[in-house]
C-alpha atoms as a printed R data frame, in Angstrom:
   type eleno elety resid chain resno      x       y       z
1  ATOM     1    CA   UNK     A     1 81.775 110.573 104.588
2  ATOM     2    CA   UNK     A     2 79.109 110.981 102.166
3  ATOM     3    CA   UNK     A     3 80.234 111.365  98.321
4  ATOM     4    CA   UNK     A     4 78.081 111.962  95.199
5  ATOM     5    CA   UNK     A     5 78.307 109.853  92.148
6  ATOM     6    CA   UNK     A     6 75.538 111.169  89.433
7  ATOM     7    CA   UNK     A     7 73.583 112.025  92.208
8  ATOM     8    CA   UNK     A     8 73.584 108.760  94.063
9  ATOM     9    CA   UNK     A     9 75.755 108.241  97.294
10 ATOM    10    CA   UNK     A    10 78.833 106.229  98.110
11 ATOM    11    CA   UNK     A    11 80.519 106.408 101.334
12 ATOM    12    CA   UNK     A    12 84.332 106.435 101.542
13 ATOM    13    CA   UNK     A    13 87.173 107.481 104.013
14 ATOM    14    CA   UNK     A    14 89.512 109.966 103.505
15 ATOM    15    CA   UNK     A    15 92.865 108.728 103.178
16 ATOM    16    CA   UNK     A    16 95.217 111.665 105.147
17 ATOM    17    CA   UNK     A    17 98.133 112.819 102.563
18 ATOM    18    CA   UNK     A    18 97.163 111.999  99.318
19 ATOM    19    CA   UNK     A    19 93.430 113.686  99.255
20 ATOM    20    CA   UNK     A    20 91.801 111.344  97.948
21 ATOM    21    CA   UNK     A    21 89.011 108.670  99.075
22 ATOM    22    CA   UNK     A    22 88.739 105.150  99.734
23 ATOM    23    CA   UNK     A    23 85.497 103.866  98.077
24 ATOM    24    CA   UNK     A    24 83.574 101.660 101.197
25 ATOM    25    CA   UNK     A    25 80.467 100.735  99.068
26 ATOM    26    CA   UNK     A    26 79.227 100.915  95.885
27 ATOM    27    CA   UNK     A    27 75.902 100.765  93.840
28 ATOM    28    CA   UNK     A    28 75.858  96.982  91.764
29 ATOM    29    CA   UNK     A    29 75.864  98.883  88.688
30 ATOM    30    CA   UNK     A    30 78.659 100.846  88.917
31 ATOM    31    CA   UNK     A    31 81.211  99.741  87.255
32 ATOM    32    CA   UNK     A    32 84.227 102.204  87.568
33 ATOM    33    CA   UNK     A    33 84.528 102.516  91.563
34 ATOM    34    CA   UNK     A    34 85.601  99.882  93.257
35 ATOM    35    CA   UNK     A    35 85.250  98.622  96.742
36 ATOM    36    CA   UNK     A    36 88.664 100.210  98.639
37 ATOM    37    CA   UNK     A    37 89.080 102.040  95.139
38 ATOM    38    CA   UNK     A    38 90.536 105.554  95.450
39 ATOM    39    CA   UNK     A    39 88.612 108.636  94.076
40 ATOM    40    CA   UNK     A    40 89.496 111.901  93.690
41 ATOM    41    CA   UNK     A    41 86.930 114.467  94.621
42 ATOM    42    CA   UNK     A    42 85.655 117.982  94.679
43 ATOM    43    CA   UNK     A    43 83.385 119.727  97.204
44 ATOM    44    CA   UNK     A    44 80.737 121.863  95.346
45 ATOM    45    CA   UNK     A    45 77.637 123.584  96.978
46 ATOM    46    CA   UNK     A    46 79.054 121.960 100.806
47 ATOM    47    CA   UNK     A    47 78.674 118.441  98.791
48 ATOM    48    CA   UNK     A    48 81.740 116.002  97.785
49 ATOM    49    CA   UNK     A    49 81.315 115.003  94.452
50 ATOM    50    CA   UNK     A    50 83.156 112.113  92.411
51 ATOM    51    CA   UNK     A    51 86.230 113.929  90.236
52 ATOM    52    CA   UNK     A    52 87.936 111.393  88.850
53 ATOM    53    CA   UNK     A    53 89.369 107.543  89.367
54 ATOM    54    CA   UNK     A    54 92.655 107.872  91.253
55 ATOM    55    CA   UNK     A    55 93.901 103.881  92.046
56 ATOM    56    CA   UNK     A    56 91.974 100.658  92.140
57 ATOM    57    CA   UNK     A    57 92.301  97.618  94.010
């Protein structure tokens, strides 16, 4: 599943019962999201779009 972070995308999973994403890759220069990071997201104009840092690894 695609997700948008400032406009660039980030593929996650969704993890079932807790609504949130797993972060599977990230741009190098990110420096928030982490790789199997959760993220908390919100769809807007039939986009996902990054909300807010939920868990790390």
């Amino acid at each position: 599943m695609k997700i948008l972070l400032s406009g660039l995308k980030i593929f996650g999973r969704f993890r079932p019962g807790k609504g949130v994403f797993i972060v599977d890759n990230t741009p190098f220069f990110v420096r928030d999201a982490t790789l199997g990071g959760e993220i908390e997201v919100v769809e807007r104009d039939g986009c996902l779009w990054y909300r807010s840092i939920v868990g790390g690894v």
